[in-house]
C-alpha positions as CSV (number, residue, x, y, z in Angstrom):
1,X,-41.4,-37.8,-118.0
2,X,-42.1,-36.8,-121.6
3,X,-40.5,-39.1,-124.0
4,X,-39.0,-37.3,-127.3
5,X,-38.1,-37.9,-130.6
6,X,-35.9,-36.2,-132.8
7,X,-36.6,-36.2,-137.1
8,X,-33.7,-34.5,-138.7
9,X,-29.6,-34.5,-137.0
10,X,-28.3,-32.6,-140.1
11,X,-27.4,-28.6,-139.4
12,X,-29.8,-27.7,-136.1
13,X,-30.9,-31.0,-135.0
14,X,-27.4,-31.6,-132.7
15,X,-28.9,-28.0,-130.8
16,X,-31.7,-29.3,-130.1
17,X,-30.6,-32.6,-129.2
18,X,-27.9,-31.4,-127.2
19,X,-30.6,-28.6,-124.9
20,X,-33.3,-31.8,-124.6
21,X,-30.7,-33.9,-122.9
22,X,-30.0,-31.4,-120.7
23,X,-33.8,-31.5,-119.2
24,X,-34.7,-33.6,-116.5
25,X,-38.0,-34.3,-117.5
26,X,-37.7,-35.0,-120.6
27,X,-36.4,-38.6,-122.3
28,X,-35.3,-38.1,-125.5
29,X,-35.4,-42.0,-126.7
30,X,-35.8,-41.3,-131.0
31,X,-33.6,-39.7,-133.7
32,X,-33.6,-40.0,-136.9
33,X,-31.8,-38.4,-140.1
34,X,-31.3,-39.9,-143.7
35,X,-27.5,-39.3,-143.9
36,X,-25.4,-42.4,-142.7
37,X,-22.6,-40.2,-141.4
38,X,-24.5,-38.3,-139.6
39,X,-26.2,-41.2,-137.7
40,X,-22.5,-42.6,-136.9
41,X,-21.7,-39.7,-135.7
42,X,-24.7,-38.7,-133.1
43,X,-24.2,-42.6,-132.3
44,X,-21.1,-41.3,-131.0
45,X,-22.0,-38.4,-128.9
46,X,-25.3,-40.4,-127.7
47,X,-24.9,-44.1,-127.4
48,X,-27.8,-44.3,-125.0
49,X,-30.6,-42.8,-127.7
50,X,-32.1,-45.0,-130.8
51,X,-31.4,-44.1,-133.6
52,X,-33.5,-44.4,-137.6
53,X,-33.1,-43.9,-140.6
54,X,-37.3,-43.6,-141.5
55,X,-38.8,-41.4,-139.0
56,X,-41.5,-43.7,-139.1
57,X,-40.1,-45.6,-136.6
58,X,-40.5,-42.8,-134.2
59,X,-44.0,-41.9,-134.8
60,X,-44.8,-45.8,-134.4
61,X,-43.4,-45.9,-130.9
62,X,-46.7,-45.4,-128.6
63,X,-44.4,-44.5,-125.9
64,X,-42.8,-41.3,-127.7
65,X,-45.1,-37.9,-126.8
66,X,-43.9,-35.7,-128.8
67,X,-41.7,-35.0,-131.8
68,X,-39.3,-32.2,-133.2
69,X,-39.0,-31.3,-136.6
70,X,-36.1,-30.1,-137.5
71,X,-35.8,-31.0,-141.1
72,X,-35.7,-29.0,-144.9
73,X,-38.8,-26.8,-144.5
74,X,-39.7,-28.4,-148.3
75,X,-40.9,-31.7,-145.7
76,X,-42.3,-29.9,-142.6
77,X,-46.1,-30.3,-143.6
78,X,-45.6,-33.6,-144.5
79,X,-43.8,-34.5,-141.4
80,X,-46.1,-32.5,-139.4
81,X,-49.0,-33.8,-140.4
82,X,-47.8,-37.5,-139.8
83,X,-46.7,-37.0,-136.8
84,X,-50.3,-35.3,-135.6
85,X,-52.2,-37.9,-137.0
86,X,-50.2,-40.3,-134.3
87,X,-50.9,-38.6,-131.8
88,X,-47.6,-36.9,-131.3
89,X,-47.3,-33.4,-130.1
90,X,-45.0,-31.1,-132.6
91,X,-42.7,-28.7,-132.3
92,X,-41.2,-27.4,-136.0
93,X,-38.2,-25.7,-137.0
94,X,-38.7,-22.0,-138.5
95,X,-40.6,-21.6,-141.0
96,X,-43.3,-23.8,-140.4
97,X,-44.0,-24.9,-143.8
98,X,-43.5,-23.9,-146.8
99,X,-47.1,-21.7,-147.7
100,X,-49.3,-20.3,-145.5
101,X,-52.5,-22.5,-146.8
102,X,-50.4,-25.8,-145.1
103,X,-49.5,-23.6,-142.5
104,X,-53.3,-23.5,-141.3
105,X,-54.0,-27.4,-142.6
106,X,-51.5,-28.1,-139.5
107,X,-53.2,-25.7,-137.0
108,X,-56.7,-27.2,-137.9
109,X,-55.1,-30.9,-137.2
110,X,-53.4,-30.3,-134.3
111,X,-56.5,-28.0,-132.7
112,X,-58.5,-31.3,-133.9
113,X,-56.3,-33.7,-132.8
114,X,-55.9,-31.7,-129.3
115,X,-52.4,-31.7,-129.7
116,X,-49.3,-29.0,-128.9
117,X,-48.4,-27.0,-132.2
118,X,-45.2,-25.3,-131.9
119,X,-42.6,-23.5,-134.1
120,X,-39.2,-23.1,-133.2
121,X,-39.2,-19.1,-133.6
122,X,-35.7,-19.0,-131.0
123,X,-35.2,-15.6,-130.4
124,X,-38.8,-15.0,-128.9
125,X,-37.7,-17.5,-125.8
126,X,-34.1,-14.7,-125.8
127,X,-34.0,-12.9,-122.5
128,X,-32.3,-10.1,-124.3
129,X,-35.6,-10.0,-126.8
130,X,-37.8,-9.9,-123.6
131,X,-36.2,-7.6,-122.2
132,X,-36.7,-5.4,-125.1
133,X,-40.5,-6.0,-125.0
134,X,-40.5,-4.8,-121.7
135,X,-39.1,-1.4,-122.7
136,X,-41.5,-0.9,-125.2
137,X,-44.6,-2.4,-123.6
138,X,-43.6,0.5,-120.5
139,X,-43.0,3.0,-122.9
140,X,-39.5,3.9,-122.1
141,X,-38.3,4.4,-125.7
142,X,-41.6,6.7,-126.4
143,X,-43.1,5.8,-129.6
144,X,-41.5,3.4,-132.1
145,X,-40.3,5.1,-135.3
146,X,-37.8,2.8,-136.9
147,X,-36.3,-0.3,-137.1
148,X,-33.4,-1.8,-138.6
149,X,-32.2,-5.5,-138.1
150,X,-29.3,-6.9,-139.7
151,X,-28.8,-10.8,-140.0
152,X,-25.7,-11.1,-142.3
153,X,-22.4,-13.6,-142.5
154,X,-20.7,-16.1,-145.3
155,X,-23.1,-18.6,-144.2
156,X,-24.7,-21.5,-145.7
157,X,-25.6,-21.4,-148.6
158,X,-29.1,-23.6,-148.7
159,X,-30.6,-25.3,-151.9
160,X,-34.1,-25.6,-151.4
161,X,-34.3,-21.8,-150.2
162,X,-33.4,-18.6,-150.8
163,X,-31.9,-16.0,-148.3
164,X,-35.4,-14.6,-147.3
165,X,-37.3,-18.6,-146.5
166,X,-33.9,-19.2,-144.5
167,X,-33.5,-16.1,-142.6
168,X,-36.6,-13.0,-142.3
169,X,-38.4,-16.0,-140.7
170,X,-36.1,-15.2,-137.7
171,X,-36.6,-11.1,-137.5
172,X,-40.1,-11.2,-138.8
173,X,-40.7,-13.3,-135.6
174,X,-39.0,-10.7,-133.4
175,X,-40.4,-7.8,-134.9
176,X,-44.1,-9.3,-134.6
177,X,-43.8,-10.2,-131.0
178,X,-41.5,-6.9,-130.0
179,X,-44.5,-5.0,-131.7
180,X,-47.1,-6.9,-131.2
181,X,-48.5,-6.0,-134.5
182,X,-48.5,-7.4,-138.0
183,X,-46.2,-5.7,-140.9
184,X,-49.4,-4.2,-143.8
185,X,-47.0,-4.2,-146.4
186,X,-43.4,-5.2,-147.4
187,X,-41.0,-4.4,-150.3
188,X,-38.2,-6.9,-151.3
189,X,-35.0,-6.6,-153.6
190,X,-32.7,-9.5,-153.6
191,X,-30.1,-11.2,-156.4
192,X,-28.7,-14.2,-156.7
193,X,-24.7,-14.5,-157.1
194,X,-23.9,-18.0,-156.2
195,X,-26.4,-20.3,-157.0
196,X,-29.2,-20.0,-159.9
197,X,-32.3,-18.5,-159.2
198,X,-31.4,-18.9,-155.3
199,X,-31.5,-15.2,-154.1
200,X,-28.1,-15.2,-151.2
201,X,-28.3,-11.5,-150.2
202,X,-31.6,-9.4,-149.6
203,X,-33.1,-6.3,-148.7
204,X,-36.5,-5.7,-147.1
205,X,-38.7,-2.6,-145.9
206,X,-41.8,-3.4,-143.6
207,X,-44.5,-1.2,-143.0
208,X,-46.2,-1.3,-140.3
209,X,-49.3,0.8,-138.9
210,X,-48.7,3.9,-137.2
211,X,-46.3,4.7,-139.8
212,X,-43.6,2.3,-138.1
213,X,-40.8,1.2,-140.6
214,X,-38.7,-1.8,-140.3
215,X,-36.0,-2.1,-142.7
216,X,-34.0,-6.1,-143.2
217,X,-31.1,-7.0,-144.5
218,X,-30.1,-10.9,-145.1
219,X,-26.9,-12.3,-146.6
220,X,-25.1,-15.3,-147.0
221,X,-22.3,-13.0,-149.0
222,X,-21.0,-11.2,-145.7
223,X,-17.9,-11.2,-144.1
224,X,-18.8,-10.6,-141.4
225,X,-21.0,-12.4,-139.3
226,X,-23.6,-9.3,-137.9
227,X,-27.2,-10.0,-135.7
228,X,-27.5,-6.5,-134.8
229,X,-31.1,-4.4,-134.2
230,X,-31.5,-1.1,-133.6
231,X,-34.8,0.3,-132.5
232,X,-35.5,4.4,-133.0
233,X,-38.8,5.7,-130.3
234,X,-39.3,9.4,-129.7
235,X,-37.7,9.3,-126.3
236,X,-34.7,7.0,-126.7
237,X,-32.7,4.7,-128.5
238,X,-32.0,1.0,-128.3
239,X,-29.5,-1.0,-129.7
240,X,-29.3,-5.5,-129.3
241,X,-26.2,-7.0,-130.4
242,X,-26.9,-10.4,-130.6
243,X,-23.4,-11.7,-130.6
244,X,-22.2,-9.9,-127.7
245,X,-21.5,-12.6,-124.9
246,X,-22.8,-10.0,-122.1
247,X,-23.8,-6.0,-123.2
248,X,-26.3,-7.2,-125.6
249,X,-28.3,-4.2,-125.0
250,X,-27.6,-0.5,-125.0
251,X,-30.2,2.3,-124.2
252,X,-29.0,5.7,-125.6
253,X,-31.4,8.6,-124.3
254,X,-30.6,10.4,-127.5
255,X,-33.6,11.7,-129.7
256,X,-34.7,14.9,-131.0
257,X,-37.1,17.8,-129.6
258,X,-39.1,19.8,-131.8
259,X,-39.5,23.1,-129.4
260,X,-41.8,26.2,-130.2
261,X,-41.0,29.1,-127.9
262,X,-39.6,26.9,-126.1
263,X,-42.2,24.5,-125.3
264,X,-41.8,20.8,-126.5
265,X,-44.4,19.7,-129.2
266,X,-44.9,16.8,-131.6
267,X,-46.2,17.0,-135.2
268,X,-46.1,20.9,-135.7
269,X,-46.3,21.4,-139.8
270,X,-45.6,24.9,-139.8
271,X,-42.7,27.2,-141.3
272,X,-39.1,26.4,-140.5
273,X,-38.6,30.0,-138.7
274,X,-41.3,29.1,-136.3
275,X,-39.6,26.4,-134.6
276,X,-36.4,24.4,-133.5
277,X,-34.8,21.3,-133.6
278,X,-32.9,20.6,-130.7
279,X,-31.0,17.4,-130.4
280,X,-30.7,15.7,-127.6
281,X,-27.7,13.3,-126.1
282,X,-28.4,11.6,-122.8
283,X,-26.6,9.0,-120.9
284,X,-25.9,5.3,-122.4
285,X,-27.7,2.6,-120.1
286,X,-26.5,-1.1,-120.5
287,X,-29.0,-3.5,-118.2
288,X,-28.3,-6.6,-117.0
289,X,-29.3,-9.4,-119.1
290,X,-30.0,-13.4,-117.7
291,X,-27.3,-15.4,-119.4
292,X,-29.7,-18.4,-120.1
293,X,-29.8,-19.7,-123.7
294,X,-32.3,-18.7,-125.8
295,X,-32.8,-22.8,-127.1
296,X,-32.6,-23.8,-124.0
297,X,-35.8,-22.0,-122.8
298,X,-38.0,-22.8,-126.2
299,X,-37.5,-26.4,-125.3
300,X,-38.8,-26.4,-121.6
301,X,-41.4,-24.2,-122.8
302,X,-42.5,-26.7,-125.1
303,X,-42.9,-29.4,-122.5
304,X,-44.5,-27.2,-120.0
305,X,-47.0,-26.5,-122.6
306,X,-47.5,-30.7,-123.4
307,X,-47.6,-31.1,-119.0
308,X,-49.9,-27.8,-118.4
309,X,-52.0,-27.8,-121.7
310,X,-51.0,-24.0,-122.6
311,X,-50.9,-22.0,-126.0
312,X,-47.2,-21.8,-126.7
313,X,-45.7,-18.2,-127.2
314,X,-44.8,-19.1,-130.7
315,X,-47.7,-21.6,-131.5
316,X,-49.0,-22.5,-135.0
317,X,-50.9,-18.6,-135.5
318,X,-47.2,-17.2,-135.0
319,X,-45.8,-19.5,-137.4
320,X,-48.5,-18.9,-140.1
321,X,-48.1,-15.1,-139.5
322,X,-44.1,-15.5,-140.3
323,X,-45.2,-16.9,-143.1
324,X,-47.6,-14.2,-144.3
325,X,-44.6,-12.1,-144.5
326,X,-43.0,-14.4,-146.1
327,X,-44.6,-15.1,-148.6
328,X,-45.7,-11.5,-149.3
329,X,-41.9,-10.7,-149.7
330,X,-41.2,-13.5,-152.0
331,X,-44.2,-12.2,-154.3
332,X,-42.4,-8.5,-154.4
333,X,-39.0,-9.7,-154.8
334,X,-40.9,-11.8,-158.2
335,X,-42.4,-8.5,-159.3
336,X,-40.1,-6.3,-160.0
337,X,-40.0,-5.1,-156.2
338,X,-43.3,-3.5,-155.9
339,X,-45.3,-3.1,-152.9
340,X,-47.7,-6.1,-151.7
341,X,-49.9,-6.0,-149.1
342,X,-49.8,-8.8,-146.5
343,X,-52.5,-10.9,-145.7
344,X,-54.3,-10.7,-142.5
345,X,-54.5,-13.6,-140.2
């Protein structure tokens, strides 16, 4: 029995709160939040946990193992760090932190400390997103050309981060474990409407090695509320609609042939008349898809990591890598757009 303590009830703290009650060996004795109201009111769905204003009172409790984060990402390292330095195992809320250089202060304390570093990157633990790897990893798409991800509603609107901190953190952690390769460079545009200086809606293009292209779009402006990916390979198609409650995936076998003579070849640079384009339209394929929830999973996986001492899917390295990207796209989006290369682990 791992006992747990939660720092932070406001927006996503209830989820996670909510999916560790619902596993067996897991206590969860601690929260904590600053807001009044918002203690009153997990009092009332949760009489049986304790509950704090100063997360301090958590990490002083010898009998709690570990502790989730799930505060502004302006107090993660601070958080984090206090938390390792009791001894407490960690699992953050995406981003991390807040720069790449506290990023790595964590990894080095909890590697030092011997402790479980985790970051809550969701959609990794999604059996749709698995699913997904598993068609690329056995080729059936061909190779990867394009991809565009789409992450868009009339949202909230944050105030200690733009559109980009509060949501590429989500699709650069997809895209990185789909791929299993780091973006080289990235290109950002974004404005800000609403608020000051606080950038709601942005666009971002991603290239990759191989001449793979991912192209972003963010926004708290939307009407609509859109988490849709599509994924281009040689030989077919794939499309993951996040919000569909059972045909999240569809697998078009559509593509195009390039055919000389009538012989199939790839990457023929010669004059049009020489060869064809032939489009091709195939059957639709929809597979079944396990119906567990995504937050649901992250959260056994991080105590089966604390029980079996393993490397978490989306440990500490996949957190600093998010925010690489990051980082990178915040220093375009301050320079006029231009191109900047992304940093290598």
């Amino acid at each position: 029995m791992i006992n747990v303590g939660v720092i932070g009830c406001g927006y996503w703290g209830p989820n996670i709160v909510r999916n560790f009650r619902q596993i067996d060996n897991c206590n969860l004795k601690w929260c904590s939040d600053l807001s009044e109201s918002r203690i009153k009111h997990m009092k009332g769905l949760y009489p049986s946990i304790k509950f704090t204003k100063d997360y301090n009172d958590i990490l002083n409790d010898k009998e709690i193992g570990a502790v989730v984060i799930a505060t502004p990402v302006s107090t993660h390292f601070k958080i984090g760090m206090d938390a390792l330095m009791k001894g407490k195992h960690i699992l953050i809320e995406k981003p991390i932190t807040h720069s790449s250089e506290d990023a790595k202060k964590l990894i080095d304390a909890a590697a030092k400390n011997k402790k479980i570093l985790m970051v809550d990157h969701t959609m990794e633990y999604s059996p749709a997103v698995k699913k997904i790897k598993e068609y690329i990893e056995k080729g059936e798409l061909g190779q990867v050309l394009t991809v565009d991800m789409i992450r868009v509603n009339l949202g909230v609107f944050q105030k200690d981060v733009n559109v980009i901190w509060d949501l590429i953190p989500h699709d650069i952690s997809i895209l990185v474990y789909l791929l299993g390769l780091m973006p080289e460079k990235v290109i950002s545009v974004g404005e800000s409407y609403i608020q000051k200086s606080i950038e709601d809606d942005a666009h971002l293009t991603l290239k990759f090695k191989n001449k793979i292209t991912a192209h972003i779009h963010v926004s708290w402006l939307d009407p609509c509320k859109i988490r849709k990916t599509t994924i281009v390979g040689r030989k077919k198609m794939l499309v993951f609609d996040d919000l569909e409650p059972t045909e999240k995936i569809r697998v078009y076998d559509k593509g195009v042939t390039i055919e000389k003579n009538g012989i199939p070849i790839q990457n023929y640079y010669d004059t049009f008349g020489e060869y064809q384009l032939l489009h091709r339209s195939g059957d639709i394929f929809i597979p079944k898809i396990e119906t567990t929830e995504p937050l649901n999973n992250m959260c056994r996986h991080f105590l089966d990591c604390i029980e079996n001492g393993k490397t978490p899917v989306s440990d500490g390295q996949s957190g600093l890598r998010v925010v690489r990207v990051v980082e990178a796209a915040q220093e375009s989006l301050r320079n006029n757009s231009r191109e900047v290369e992304i940093r290598a682990d």
